[in-house]
C-alpha positions in Angstrom: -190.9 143.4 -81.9 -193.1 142.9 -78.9 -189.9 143.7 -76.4 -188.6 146.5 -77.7 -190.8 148.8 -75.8 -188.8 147.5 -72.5 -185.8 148.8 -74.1 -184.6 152.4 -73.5 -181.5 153.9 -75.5 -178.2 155.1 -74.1 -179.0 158.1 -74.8 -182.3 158.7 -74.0 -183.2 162.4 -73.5 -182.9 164.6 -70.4 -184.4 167.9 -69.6 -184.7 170.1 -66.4 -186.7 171.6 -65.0 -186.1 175.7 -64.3 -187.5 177.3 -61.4 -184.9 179.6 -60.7 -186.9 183.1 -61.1 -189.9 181.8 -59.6 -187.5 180.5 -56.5 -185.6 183.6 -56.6 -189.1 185.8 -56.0 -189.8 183.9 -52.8 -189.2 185.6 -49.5 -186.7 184.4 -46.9 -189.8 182.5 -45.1 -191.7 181.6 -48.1 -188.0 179.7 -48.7 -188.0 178.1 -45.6 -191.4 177.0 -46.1 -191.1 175.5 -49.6 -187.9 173.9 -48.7 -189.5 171.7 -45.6 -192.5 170.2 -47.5 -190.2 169.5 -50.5 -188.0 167.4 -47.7 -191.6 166.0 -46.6 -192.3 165.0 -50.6 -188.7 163.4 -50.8 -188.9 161.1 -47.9 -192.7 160.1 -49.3 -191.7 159.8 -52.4 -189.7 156.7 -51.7 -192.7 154.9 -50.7 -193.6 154.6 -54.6 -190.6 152.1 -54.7 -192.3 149.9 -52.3 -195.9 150.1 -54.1 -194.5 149.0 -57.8 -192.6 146.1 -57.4 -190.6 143.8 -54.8 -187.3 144.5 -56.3 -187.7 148.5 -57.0 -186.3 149.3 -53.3 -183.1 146.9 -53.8 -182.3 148.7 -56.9 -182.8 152.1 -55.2 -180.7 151.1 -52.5 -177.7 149.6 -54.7 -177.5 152.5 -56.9 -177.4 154.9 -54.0 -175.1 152.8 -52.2 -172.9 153.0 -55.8 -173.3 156.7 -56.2 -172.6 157.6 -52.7 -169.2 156.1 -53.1 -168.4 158.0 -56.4 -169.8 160.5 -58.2 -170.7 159.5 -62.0 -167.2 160.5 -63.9 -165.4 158.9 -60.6 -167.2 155.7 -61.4 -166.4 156.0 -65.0 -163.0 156.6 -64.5 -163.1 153.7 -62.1 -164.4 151.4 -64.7 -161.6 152.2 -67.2 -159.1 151.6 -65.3 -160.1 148.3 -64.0 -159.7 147.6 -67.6 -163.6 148.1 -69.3 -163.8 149.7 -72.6 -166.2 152.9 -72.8 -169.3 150.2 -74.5 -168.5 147.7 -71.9 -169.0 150.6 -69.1 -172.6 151.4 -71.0 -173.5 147.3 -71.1 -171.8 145.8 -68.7 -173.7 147.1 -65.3 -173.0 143.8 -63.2 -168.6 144.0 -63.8 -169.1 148.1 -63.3 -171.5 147.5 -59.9 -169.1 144.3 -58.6 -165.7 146.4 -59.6 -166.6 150.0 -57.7 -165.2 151.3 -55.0 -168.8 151.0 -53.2 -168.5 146.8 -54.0 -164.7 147.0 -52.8 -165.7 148.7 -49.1 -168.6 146.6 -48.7 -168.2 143.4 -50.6 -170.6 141.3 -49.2 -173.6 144.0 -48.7 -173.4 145.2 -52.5 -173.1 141.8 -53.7 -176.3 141.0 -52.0 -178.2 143.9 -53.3 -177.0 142.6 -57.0 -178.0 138.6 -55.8 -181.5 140.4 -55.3 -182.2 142.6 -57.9 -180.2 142.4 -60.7 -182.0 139.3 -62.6 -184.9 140.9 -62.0 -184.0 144.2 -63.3 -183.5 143.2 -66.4 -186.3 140.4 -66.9 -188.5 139.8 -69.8 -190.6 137.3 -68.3 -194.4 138.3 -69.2 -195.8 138.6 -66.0 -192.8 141.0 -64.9 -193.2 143.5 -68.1 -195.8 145.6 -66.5 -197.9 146.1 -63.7 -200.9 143.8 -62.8 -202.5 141.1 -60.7 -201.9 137.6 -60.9 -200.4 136.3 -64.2 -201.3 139.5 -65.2 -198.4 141.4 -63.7 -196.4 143.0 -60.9 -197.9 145.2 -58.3 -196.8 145.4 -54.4 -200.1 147.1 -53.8 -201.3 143.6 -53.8 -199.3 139.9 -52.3 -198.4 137.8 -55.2 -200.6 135.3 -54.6 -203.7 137.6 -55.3 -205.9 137.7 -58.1 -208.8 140.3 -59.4 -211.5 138.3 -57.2 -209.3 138.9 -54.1 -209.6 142.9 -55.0 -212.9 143.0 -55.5 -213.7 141.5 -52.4 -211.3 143.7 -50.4 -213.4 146.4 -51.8 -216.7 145.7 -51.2 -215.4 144.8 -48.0 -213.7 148.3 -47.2 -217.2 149.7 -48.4 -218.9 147.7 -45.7 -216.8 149.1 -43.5 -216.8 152.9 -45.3 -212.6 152.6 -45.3 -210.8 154.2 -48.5 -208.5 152.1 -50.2 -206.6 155.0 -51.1 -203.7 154.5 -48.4 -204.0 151.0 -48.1 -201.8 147.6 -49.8 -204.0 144.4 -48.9 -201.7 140.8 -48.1 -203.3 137.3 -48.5 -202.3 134.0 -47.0 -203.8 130.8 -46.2 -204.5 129.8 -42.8 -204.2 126.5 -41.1 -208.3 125.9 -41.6 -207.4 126.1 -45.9 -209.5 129.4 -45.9 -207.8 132.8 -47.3 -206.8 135.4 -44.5 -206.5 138.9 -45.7 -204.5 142.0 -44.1 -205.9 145.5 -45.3 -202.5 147.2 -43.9 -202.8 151.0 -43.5 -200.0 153.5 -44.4 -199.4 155.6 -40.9 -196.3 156.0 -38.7 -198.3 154.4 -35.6 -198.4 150.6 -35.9 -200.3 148.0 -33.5 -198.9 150.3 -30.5 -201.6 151.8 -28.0 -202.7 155.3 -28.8 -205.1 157.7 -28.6 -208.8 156.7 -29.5 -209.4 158.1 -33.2 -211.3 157.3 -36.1 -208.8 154.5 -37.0 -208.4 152.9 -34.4 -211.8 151.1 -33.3 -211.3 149.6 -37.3 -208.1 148.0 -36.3 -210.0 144.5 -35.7 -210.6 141.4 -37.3 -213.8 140.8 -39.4 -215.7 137.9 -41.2 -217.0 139.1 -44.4 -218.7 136.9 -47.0 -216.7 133.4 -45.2 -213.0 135.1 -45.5 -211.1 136.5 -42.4 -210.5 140.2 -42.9 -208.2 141.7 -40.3 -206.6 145.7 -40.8 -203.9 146.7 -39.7 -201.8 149.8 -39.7 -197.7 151.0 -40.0 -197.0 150.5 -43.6 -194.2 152.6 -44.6 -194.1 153.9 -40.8 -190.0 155.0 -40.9 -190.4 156.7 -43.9 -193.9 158.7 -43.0 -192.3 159.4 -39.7 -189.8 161.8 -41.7 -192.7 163.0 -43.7 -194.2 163.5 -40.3 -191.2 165.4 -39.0 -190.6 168.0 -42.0 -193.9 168.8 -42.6 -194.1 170.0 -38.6 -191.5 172.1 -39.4 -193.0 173.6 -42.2 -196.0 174.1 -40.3 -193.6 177.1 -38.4 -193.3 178.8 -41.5 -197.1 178.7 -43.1 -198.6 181.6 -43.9 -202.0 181.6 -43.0 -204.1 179.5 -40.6 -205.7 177.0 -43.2 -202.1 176.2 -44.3 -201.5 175.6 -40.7 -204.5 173.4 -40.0 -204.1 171.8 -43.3 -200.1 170.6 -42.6 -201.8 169.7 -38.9 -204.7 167.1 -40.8 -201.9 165.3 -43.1 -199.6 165.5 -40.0 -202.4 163.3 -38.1 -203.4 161.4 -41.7 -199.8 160.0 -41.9 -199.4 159.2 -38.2 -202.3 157.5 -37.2 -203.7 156.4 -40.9 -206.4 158.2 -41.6 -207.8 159.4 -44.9 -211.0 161.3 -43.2 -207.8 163.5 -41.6 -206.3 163.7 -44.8 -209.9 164.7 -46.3 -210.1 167.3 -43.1 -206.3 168.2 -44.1 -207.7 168.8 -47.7 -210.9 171.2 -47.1 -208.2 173.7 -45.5 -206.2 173.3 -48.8 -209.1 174.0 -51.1 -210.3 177.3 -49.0 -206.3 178.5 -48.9 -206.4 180.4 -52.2 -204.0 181.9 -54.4 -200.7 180.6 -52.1 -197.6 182.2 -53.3 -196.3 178.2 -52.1 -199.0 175.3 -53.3 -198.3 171.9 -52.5 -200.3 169.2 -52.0 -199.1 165.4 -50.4 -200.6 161.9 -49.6 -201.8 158.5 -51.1 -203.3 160.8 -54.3 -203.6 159.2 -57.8 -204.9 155.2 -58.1 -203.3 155.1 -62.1 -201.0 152.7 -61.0 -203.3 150.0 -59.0 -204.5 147.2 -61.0 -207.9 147.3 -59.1 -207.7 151.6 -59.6 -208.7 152.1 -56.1 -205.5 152.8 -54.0 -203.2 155.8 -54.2 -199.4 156.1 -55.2 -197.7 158.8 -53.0 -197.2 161.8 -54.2 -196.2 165.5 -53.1 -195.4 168.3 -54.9 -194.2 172.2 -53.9 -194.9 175.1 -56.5 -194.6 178.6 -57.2 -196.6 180.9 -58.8 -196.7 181.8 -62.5 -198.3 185.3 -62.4 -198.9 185.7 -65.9 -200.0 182.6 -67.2 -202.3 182.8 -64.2 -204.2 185.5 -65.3 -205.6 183.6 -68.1 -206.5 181.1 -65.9 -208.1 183.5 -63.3 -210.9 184.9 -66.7 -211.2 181.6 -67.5 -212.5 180.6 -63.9 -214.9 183.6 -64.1 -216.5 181.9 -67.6 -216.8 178.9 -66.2 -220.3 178.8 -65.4 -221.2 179.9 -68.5 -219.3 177.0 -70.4 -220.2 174.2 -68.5 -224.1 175.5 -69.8 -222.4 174.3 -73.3 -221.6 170.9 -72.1 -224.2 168.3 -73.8 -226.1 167.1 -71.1 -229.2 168.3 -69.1 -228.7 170.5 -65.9 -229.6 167.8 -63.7 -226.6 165.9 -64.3 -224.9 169.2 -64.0 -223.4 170.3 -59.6 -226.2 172.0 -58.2 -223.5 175.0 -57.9 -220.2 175.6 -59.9 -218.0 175.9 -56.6 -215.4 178.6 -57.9 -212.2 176.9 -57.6 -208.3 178.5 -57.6 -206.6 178.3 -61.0 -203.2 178.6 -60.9 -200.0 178.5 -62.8 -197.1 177.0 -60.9 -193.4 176.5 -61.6 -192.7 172.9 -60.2 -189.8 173.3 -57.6 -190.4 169.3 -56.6 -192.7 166.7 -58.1 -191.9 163.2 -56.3 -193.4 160.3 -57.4 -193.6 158.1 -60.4 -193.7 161.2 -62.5 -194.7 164.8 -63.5 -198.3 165.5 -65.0 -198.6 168.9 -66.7 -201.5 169.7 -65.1 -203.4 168.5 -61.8 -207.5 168.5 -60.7 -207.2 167.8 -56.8 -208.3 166.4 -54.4 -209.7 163.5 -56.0 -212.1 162.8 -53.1 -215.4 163.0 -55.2 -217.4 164.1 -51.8 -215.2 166.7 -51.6 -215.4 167.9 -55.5 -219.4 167.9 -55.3 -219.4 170.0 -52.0 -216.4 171.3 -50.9 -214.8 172.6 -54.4 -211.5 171.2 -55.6 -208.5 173.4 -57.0 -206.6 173.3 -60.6 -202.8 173.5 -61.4 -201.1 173.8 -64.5 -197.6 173.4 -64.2 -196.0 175.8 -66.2 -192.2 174.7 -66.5 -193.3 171.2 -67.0 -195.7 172.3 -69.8 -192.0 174.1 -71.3 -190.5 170.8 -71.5 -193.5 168.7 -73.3 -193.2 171.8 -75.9 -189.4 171.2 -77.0 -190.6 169.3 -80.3 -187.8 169.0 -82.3 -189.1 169.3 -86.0 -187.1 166.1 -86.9 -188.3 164.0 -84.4 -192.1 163.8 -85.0 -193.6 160.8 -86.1 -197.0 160.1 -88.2 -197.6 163.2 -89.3 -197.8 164.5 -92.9 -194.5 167.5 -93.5 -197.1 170.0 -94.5 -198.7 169.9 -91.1 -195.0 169.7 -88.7 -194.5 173.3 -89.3 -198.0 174.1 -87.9 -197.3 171.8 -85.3 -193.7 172.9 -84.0 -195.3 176.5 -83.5 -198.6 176.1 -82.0 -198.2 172.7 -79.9 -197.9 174.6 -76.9 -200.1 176.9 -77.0 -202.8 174.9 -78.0 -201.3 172.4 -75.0 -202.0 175.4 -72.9 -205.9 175.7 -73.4 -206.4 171.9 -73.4 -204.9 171.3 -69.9 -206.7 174.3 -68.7 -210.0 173.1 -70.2 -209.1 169.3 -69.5 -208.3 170.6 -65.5 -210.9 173.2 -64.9 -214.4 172.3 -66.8 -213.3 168.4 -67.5 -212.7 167.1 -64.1 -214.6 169.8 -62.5 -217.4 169.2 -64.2 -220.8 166.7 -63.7 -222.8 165.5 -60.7 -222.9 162.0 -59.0 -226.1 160.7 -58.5 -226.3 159.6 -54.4 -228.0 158.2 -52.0 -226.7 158.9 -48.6 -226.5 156.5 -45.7 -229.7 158.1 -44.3 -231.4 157.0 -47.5 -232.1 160.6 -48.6 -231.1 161.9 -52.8 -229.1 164.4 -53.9 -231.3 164.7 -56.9 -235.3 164.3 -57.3 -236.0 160.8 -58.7 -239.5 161.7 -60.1 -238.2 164.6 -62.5 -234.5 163.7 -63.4 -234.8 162.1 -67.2 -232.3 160.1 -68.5 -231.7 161.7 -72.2 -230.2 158.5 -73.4 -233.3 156.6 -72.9 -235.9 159.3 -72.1 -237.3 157.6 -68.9 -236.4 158.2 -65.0 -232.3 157.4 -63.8 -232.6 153.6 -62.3 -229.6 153.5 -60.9 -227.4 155.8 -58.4 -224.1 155.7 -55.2 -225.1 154.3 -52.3 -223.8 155.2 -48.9 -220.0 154.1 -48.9 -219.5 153.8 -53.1 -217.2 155.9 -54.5 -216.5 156.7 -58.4 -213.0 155.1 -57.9 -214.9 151.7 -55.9 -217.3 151.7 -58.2 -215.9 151.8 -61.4 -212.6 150.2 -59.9 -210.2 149.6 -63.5 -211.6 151.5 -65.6 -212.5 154.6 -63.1 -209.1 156.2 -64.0 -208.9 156.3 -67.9 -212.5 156.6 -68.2 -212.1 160.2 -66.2 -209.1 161.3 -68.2 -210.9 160.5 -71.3 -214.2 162.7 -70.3 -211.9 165.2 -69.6 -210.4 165.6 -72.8 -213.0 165.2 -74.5 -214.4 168.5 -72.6 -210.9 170.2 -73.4 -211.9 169.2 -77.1 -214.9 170.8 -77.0 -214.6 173.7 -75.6 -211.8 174.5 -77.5 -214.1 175.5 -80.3 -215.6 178.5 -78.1 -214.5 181.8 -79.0 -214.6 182.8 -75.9 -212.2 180.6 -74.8 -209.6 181.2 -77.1 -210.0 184.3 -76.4 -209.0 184.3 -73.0 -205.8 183.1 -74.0 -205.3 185.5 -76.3 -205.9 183.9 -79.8 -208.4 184.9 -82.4 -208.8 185.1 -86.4 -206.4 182.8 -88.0 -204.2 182.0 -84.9 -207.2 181.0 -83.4 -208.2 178.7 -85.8 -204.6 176.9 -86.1 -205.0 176.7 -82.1 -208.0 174.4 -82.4 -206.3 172.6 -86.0 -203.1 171.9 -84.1 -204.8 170.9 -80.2 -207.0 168.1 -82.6 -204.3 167.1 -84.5 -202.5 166.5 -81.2 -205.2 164.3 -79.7 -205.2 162.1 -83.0 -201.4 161.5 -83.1 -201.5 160.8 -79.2 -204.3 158.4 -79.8 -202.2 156.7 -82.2 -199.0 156.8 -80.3 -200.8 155.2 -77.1 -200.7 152.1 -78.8 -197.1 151.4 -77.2 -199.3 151.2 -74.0 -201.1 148.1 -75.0 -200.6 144.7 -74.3 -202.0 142.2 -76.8 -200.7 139.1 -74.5 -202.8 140.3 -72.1 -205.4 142.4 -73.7 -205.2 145.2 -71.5 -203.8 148.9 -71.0 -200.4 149.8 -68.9 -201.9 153.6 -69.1 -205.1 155.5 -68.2 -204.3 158.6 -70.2 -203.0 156.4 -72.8 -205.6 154.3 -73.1 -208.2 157.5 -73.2 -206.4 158.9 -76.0 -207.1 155.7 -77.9 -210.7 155.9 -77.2 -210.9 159.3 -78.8 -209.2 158.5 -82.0 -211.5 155.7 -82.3 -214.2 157.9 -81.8 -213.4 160.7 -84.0 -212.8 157.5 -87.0 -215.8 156.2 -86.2 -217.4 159.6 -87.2 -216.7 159.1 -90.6 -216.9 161.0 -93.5 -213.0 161.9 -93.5 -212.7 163.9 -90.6 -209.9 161.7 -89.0 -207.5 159.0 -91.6 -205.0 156.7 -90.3 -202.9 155.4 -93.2 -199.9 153.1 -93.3 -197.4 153.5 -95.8 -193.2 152.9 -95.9 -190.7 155.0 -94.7 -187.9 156.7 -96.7 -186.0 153.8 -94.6 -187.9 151.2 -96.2 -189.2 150.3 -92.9 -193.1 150.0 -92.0 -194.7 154.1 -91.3 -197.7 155.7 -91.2 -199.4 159.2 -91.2 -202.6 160.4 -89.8 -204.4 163.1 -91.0 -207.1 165.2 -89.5 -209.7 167.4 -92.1 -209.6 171.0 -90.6 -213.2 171.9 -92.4 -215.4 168.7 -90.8 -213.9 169.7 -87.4 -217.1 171.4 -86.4 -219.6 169.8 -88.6 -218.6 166.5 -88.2 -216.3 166.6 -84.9 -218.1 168.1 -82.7 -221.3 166.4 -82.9 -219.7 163.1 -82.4 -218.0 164.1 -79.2 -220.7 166.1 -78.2 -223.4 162.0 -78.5 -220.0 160.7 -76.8 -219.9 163.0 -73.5 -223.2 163.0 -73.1 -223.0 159.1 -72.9 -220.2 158.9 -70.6 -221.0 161.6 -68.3 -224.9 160.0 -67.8 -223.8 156.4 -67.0 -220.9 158.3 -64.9 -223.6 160.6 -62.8 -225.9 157.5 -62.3 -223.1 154.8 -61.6 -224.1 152.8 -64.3 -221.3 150.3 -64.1 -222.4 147.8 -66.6 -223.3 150.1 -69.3 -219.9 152.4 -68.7 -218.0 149.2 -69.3 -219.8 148.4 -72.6 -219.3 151.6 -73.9 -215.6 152.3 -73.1 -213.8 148.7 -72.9 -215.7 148.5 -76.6 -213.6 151.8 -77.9 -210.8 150.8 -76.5 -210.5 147.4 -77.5 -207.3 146.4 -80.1 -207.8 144.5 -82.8 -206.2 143.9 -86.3 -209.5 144.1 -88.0 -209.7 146.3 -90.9 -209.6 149.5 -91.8 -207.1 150.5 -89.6 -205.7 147.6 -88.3 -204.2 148.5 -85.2 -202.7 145.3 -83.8 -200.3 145.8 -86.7 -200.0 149.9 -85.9 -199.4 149.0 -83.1 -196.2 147.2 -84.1 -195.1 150.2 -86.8 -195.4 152.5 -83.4 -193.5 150.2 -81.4 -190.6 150.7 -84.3 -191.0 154.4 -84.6 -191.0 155.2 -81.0 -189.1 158.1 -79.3 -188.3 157.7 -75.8 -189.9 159.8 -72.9 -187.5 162.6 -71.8 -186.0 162.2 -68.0 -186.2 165.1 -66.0 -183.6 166.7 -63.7 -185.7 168.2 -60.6 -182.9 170.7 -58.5 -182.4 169.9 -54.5 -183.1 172.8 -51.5 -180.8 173.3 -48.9 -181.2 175.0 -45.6 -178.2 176.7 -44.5 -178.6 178.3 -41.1 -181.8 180.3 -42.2 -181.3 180.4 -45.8 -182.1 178.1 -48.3 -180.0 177.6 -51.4 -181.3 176.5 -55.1 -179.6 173.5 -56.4 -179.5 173.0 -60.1 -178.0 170.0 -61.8 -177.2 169.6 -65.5 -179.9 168.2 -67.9 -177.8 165.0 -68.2 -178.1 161.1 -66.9 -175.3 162.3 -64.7 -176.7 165.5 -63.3 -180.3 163.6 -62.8 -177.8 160.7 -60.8 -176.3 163.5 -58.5 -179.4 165.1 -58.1 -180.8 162.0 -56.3 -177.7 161.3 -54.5 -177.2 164.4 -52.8 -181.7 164.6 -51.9 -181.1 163.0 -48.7 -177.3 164.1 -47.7 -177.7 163.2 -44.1 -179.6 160.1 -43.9 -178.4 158.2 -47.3 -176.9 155.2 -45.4 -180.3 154.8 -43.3 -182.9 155.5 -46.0 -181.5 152.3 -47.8 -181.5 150.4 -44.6 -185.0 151.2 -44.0 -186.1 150.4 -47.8 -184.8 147.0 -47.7 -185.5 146.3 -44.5 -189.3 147.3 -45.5 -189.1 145.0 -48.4 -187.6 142.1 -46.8 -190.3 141.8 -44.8 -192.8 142.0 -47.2 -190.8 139.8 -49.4 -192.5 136.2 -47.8 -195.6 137.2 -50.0 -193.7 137.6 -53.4 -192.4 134.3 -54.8 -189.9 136.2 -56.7 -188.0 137.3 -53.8 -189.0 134.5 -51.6 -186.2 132.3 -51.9 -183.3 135.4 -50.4 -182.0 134.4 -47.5 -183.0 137.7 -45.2 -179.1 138.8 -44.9 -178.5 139.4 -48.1 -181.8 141.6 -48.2 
């Protein structure tokens, strides 16, 4: 049972993603624009590959190198003839890679690729199921050899030094003395070449720090940054204002030398360029991924406008103020000043990374969000393929609620990502202490409401939220903010805005709770009992608020199992509509104003007792979720792929690209993203990963020509 979450079906669903009318409302230079920072995202994009695992950039580069030779029916009817049967073709990758026409021109170079990846592909060994540190896991954010005590001295030590972690991978060996030797390697295109002085440079240095040898370093991913680099220069010709032209000239200087404080710079331009026609955003972003939860995967997207959808967004920005006075806790722990942030609806024309959120809260600097402002985006076309919920297919509900469910998921999913985006994670203050020693808050009048006496703890100069709260930062966010999208979903007002009221507005809130319940059930795929830990921060935060809402008692949330019509295990959940507000509310109302207080005054000990507590697993009764756990594990549906469509630039006009919602139309969408520089890109992935591959024990035993 426990492996047949690493299992995905043949055929697993596909959907793509339309943003043809948005595209076509774009003006000639508005193309030009959007195509060059989606090239930018591309190229960055492949740097995920080397921050998962040390195999992940083989695999890229042997499927590229099979596609490039033939398309997806070529290969196909390459297989058949060489004698495969149409299941053998589905199950039998290793005869279909050796046999193609990719294998037969370069023997020796695809056989290598399979040598390095292909066992690893497909293992089931416990530490290579998910990511994590030591026995934990798999993670190239990190060596092999390094444990949870390694990463939380590498980040006290980048806070000695006031260095983010965000674009950084840290390496560990053993010198000749016995003593470990770290390398905090920075992501930039410069390496240990001289350049000009900057803010980066005068770190590049050895240190001691607590009896270890620290020394940072910089040029991680440098090929593959230089082309980020190079398109996002061009792009820069086709901005439309200044800020978009100082911002692309900050990440320009972020990626090339490796500096975050330029990327910060970079990101002040990008909150004060309102209401782009174009929005994109790039770097080292989200930290979901690292074991630790301090270091960013790459990520860059490039969107268009949704006009109408955006309207709603626009009045609910002008309420804000007056909602976040609803929000149970005091003022003080409150931003002195709501800093009015751009609420937009976009149509995703490219999303690379590990995958597509339906709605983002950026930057994720907190300095930035408590004085600078921050902007919202909900993706609109991505939000179109989370509503497709075939009736059929849903799981653990009762029938007389799927109806209710089919027709108002996405609407309600609407309001909660706009509430979850724009008053969750753009709401409370942090409690600091700069590193002059003055407050950002009074300490003689700023009460505690959980305990009724003065805050005792606060940041220091150099702590972040992410630092601080390291694994658990992450979830623990998502979860406050759905909890505020909770909420706030019962204001009038609010529903309102988005044009529901009466009855409608009633099944809105009804259908958004019921949604949260079900997820929080459903997240139990994400757990790992061998390891007693969570694979997913929203996951996990779902979890936390079904066990929340059942600890409320009194009926408002049931989770019951029973048997299928197949005989096989089942269960249903079931959420009381009439003890939403008088018994719902007021438990999430005692649980925000817990997590927001020891969140505002960096109250790491108490944070972790309250959330690892809700979202521990255990089989003890009622609800018995180690054994839910297993009855979701059965009744899983697998994640839709999704097709994104390619630019091109033709003299000086850019095409749209669309592909088929298909495994084959997502396979030629991929294959024709870098048309000139295929051959090279997979060169420079392996070459990458061979050298990293002397601190993986998995790989280490390759002999360097067959990387």
């Amino acid at each position: 049972m426990a492996d047949t979450q690493y299992i995905l079906p043949n055929d697993i669903g596909v959907s793509s993603l339309d943003c043809r009318e948005a595209f076509r409302l774009l003006s000639p230079t508005e193309r030009i624009y959007a195509h060059h920072l989606s090239r930018a995202a591309w190229y960055g994009g492949l740097a995920v590959l080397l921050q998962t695992s040390p195999e992940a950039p083989y695999i890229y580069a042997l499927l590229s190198r099979l596609f490039r030779a033939q398309d997806p029916d070529q290969l196909r009817q390459h297989a058949l003839a060489e004698g495969l049967t149409e299941e053998e073709y589905q199950e039998k990758l290793e005869r279909v890679i050796l046999g193609s026409l990719a294998a037969q021109q370069h023997p020796e170079e695809v056989r290598g690729l399979w040598q390095t990846c292909g066992e690893l592909m497909f293992s089931l060994e416990p530490q290579l199921r998910h990511l994590g540190l030591g026995k934990e896991g798999i993670t190239t954010y990190f060596s092999g050899n390094c444990t949870m005590e390694d990463a939380k001295l590498a980040q006290d030590f980048l806070d000695s030094q006031n260095l983010s972690a965000y674009n950084t991978r840290l390496f560990k060996e053993t010198g000749q003395d016995g003593q470990p030797r770290y390398e905090v390697r920075l992501a930039s295109v410069l390496g240990t070449e001289p350049a000009m002085d900057s803010e980066v440079t005068s770190k590049l240095k050895s240190y001691e720090f607590r009896g270890s040898c620290f020394q940072v370093t910089r040029g991680d991913y440098s090929p593959i940054l230089h082309k980020v680099v190079e398109h996002l220069e061009k792009a820069k010709a086709y901005a439309a204002n200044s800020y978009q032209e100082q911002m692309l000239a900050e990440y320009m200087d972020s990626f090339t030398q490796g500096s975050i404080e330029a990327h910060k710079r970079g990101s002040r331009f990008w909150i004060q360029d309102k209401g782009p026609i174009v929005e994109s955003y790039i770097g080292f972003i989200e930290s979901y991924r690292d074991p630790f939860g301090s270091r960013g995967e790459f990520e860059g997207f490039v969107a268009m406008v949704n006009k109408a959808m955006s309207a709603k967004f626009e009045r609910l920005v002008a309420s804000a103020e007056q909602l976040l006075r609803e929000l149970p806790w005091p003022p003080a722990f409150e931003k002195d000043k709501f800093l009015t942030p751009d609420f937009t609806s976009l149509d995703v024309l490219t999303f690379a990374g590990s995958g597509i959120p339906a709605g983002i809260n950026i930057p994720n600097y907190d300095d930035l969000r408590q004085t600078e402002g921050f902007k919202n985006v909900s993706l609109g076309n991505v939000l179109a393929v989370a509503y497709a919920t075939k009736r059929e297919k849903l799981t653990f509900l009762h029938e007389e609620d799927k109806d209710l469910y089919v027709r108002w998921k996405g609407p309600s999913f609407d309001v909660q990502v706009g509430l979850h985006e724009l008053l969750g994670h753009g709401s409370g203050k942090l409690f600091v202490q700069d590193e002059k020693g003055a407050f950002n808050f009074d300490q003689e009048t700023v009460i505690n409401p959980e305990t009724g006496e003065q805050i005792q703890s606060w940041y220091r100069s150099g702590e972040t939220w992410d630092s601080k709260f390291s694994t658990i930062a992450s979830s623990y966010e998502e979860c406050r903010a759905e909890s505020v999208g909770l909420y706030l979903c019962l204001n009038p007002h609010v529903l309102e805005i988005f044009g529901f009221e009466g009855a409608d507005a009633e099944d809105v809130i009804y259908v958004n709770w019921l949604n949260m319940v079900r997820a929080g059930l459903l997240a139990l795929e994400f757990y790992t009992p061998e390891a007693s830990n969570w694979r997913q921060a929203h996951m996990q935060a779902r979890f936390v608020i079904l066990r929340v809402l059942l600890e409320a008692g009194e009926g408002l949330v049931t989770v019951t199992p029973t048997t299928g019509s197949d005989g096989r295990p089942d269960a249903r959940v079931r959420l009381d509509r009439s003890k939403i507000r008088s018994v719902g509310k007021p438990a999430l109302e005692r649980f925000l104003r817990r997590l927001q207080v020891l969140k505002s005054t960096g109250d790491v000990a108490g944070g972790r007792a309250l959330y690892e507590g809700y979202a521990a697993v255990t089989d003890a009764p009622p609800e018995c979720f180690l054994t839910l756990r297993d009855t979701v594990l059965l009744r899983k549906e697998s994640r839709k792929l999704i097709v994104q469509p390619n630019t091109r630039l033709e003299g000086s006009e850019v095409q749209l690209l669309e592909y088929e919602a298909s495994a084959a139309g997502l396979i030629r969408s991929f294959s024709e993203r870098f048309p000139e520089d295929g051959p090279e890109l997979e060169d420079i992935l392996t070459q990458l990963a061979a050298a990293d591959a002397r601190f993986w024990k998995s790989l280490s035993e390759v002999p360097a020509g067959q990387a």
